[in-house]
N, C-alpha and C positions, 0 to 999 in steps of 0.2 A: 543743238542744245542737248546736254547730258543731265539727265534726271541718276540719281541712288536711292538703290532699293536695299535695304537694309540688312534682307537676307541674302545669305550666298545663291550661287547659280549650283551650288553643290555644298549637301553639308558636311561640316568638317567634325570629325568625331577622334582627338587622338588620347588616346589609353595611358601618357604617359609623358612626362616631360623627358628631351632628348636632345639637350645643345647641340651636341654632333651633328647630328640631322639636321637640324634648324638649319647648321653653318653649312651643312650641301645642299639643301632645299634654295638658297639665296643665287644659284648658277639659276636659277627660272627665276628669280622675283628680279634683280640685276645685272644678270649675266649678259653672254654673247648670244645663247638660245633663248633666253626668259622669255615673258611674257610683257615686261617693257617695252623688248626691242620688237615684239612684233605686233602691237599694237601702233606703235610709232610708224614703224615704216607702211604698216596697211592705212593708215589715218591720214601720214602723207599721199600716199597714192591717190588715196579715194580725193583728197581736196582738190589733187591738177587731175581725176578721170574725166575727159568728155565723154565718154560713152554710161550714156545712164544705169545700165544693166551692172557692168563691171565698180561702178561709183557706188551702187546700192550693196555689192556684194563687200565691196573694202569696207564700208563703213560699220557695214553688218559685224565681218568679222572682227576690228578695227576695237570695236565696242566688247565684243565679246572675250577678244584677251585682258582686256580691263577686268573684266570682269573675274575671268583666272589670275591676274595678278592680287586680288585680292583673296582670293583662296589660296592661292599662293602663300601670301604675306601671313592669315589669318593663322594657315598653319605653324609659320616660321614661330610667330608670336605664340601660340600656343604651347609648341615643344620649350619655347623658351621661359612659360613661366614661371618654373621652378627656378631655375638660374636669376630669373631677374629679381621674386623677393629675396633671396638668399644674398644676392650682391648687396640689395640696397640694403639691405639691415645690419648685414654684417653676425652674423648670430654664429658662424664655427668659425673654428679657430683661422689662419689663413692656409696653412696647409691647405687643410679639410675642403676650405672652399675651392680651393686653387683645382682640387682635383675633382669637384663635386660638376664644375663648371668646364674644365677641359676633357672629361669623357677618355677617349681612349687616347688620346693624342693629336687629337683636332684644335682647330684655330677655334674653336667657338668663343673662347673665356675671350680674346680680342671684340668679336662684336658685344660680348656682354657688358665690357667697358665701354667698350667708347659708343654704342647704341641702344646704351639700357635693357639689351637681350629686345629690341626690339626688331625692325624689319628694314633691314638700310637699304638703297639701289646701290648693291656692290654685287659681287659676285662672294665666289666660297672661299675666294685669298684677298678678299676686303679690297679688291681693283675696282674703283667708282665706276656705275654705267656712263658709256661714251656713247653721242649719238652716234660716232664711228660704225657703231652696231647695226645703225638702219643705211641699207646697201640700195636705196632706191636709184634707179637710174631714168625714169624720165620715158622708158618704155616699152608698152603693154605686154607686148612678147616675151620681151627681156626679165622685165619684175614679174609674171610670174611663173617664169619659170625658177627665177632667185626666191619665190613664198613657197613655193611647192618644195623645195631643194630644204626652206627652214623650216617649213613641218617635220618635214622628217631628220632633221636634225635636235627637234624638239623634243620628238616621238621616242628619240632613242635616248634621249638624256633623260626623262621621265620613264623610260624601262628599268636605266640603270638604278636610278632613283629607287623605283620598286625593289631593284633585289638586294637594296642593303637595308630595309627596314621588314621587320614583321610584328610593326603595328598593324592590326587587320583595318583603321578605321583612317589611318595616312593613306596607308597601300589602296586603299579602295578609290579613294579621291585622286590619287597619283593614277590610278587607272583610269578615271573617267575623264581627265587633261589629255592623258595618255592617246586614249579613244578621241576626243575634239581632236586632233594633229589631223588624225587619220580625216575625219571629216571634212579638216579645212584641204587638205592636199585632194581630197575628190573632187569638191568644189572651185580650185585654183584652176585644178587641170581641165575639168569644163569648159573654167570662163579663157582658159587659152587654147584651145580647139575650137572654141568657138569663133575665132577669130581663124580667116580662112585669106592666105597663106599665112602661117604665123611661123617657117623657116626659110631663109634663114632670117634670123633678126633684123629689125631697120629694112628701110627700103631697098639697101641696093643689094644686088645680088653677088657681088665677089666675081673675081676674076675668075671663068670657066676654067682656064689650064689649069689651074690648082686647087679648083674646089674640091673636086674627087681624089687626091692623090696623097698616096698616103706613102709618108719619108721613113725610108728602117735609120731612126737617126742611134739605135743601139745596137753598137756592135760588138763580137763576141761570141758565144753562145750561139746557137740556133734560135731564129725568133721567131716566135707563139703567131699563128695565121691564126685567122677567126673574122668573125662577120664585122669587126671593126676596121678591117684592114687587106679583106681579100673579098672576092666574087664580082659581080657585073658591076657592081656601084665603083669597084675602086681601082685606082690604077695603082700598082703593090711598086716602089723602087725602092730596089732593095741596097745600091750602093751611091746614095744621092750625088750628084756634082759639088761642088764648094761655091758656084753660083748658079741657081737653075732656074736664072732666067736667060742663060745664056752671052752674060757680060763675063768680064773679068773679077768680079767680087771686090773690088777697091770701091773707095768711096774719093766721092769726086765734088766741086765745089766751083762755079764759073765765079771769077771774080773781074773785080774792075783793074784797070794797069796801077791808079792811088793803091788798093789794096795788098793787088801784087807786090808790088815795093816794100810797101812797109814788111808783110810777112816775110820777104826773104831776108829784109836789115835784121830784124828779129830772129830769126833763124840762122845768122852768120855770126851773131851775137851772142846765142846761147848754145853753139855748138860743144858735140861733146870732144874730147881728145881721146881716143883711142887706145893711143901709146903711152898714156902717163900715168902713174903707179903713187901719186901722192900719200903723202902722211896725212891718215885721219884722226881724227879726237880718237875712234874706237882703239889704233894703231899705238898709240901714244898712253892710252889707259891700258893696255896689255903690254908694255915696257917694250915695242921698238922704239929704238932711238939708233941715230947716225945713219937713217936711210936716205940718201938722196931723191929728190923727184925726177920722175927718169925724164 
């Protein structure tokens, strides 16, 4: 059950209507980082969590980007509502409005048509939210290491956010979103340490000869050693084979003698000729003519 509370979870105080902004603010209200998609995917998690603790933390958070989605939006709407009476009344000339509404050269005057300068689930190039966005896979290890990965992909969209506005009363609330990311990636990373072994992912453990080995598949240049790629943990080869498991590298296919048959009528059928030098459309549209096929 979801009860609204009327007031924000942070209040929004902005100095100034700013379509531009409004139309980057909308990468968090609809976007690939926003706060739709990660309310979504933590709400799905928490419905399939058995484990009570982790069920109680999704939901927790789950709820609480809800809750930034609408500070989110609150703001969008606000920067936008100079734009929106001006649209609907019509009061300067169209020039005037045209450029009253597109700001410095941003897309805003597009959501002011077609969403009333309101709050749509688009992003900042008006691309409608896809549940595409929620990347859950079904397990604990895995998702959340993929929540932790989109805080901080949040985190930095809401920095960037901060350094194109100096409204002091956006910028403040952009920073307290800002600060939650941080929060939730503590708490993500907890509730997957808490979970003991939680690498590698899934239950099986991979094939030992190649867990540790690490392929120089660039070559060229002298390439960069470091803790990813050299010391006790890893086996360095530096000039891999072309198959290193030790076959031949082809790929192979046991088939039935019916199968056999028909592939090779097929294959004797659509062979290529080597030797033959045909006139093509392209041959014929660049003016050879009187070439024989060899």
């Amino acid at each position: 059950m979801f009860l609204h509370n009327k007031r924000l979870q942070y209040t929004v105080r902005v100095a100034q209507p700013n379509p531009g902004l409004a139309n980057l603010l909308l990468e968090q209200f609809g976007g690939a980082q926003g706060e739709l998609a990660a309310a979504s995917r933590y709400f799905t998690q928490a419905l399939a969590e058995d484990d009570p603790g982790r069920k109680d933390l999704l939901m927790d958070i789950a709820t609480e980007e809800l809750s930034h989605l609408e500070i989110v939006g609150s703001i969008i709407v606000m920067l936008n509502k100079g734009a929106k009476g001006r649209l609907a009344e019509g009061v300067e000339e169209e020039g005037e409005l045209y450029r009253a509404i597109n700001g410095a050269g941003n897309d805003s005057h597009i959501t002011s048509l077609l969403y009333g300068a309101g709050a749509p689930l688009t992003n900042s190039a008006g691309v409608p939210w896809s549940a595409a966005y929620v990347d859950t896979i079904g397990e604990p290890t895995a998702d959340m290491r993929s929540n932790i990965a989109a805080e901080a992909r949040a985190k930095i969209v809401y920095e960037r956010l901060m350094n194109v506005t100096d409204d002091p009363g956006v910028k403040e609330a952009l920073g307290f979103l800002m600060t939650r990311e941080i929060a939730h990636q503590l708490s993500f990373e907890k509730a997957l340490h808490s979970i003991k072994p939680n690498f590698p992912q899934g239950k099986l453990p991979g094939m030992p000869e190649f867990t540790n080995v690490y392929f120089n598949m660039s070559q060229g240049a002298e390439s960069m050693r470091g803790p990813w790629n050299e010391g006790d943990d890893w086996d360095y080869v530096e000039e891999p084979a072309a198959a290193v498991d030790g076959g031949d590298g082809t790929a192979s296919v046991e088939l039935s003698a019916e199968d056999e048959e028909l592939l090779m009528a097929m294959k004797a059928r659509t062979i290529s000729d080597p030797g033959s030098n045909p006139i093509t459309g392209a041959d014929l549209g660049a003016g050879a003519q009187g070439r024989e096929d060899a």
